[in-house]
N, C-alpha and C positions, 0 to 999 in steps of 0.2 A: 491535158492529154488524156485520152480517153481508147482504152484497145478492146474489143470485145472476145469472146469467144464465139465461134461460131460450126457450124457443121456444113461445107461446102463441098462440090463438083467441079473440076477440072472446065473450063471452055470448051464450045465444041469441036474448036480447033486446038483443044490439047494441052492450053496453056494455064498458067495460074489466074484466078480473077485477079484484078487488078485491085482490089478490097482488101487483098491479104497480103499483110505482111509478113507473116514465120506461120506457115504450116504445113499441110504432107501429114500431116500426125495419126493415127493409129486407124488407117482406112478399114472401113466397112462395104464391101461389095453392095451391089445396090440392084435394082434391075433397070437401069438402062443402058443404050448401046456404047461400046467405047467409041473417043478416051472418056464419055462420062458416068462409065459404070461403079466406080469408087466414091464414095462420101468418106472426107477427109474432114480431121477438128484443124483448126488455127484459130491465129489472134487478125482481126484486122488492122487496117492501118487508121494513123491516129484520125480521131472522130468519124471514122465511117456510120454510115446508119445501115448498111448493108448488114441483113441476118441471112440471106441466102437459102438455106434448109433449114434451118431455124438457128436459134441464140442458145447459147451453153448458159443460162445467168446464173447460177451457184456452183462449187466444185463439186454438190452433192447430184448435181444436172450431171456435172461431167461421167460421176461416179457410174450413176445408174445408166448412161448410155452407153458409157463401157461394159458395165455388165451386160447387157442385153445383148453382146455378141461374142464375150471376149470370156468368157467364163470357163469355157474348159484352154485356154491358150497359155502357153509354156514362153517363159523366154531365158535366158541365160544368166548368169550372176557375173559377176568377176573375174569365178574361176574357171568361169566356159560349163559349170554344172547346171546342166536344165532343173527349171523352178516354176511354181506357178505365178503366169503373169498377175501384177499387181497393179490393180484396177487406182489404188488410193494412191499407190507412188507417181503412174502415170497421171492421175489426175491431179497429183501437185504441179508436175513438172508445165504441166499446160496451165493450169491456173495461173502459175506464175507470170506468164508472159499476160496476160490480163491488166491491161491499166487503167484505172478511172481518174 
């Protein structure tokens, strides 16, 4: 079984590729026209070879292409108290779904 990560684009008719299996994950506007203006992370489905906008290969891939956008962004805690987003927690939670 094998899941990658990767950084993809919605279809141009709107829908999820067919490559992925769990993702939506922490979009980045992009500049093309909608629905494929968003570049979204996800895992693909088992053995895909599809890299689409490219492959996440390490968590520390994950990291740094989260920072490159996400660096001043807030998200909420438990207690509904705004926090700074956390670039290494999000990058667990998506690594995880990662399988080789």
């Amino acid at each position: 079984m094998t899941k990658k990560i990767i950084k993809y684009k919605l279809t141009s008719d709107g829908k999820i590729p067919s490559y992925i299996d769990d993702g939506g994950y922490y979009p980045k506007p992009n500049n093309s026209d909608s629905p494929q203006d968003w570049t979204f992370i996800g895992a693909t489905v088992d053995g895909s070879n599809e890299t689409a906008e490219g492959e996440l290969k390490t968590r520390s891939d994950v990291i740094s292409y989260l920072l490159s956008y996400t660096s001043d962004s807030k998200e909420r805690d438990e207690t509904g108290k705004e926090i700074k987003f956390s670039q290494s927690k999000a990058s667990s939670y998506i690594w995880s779904k990662r399988v080789e």
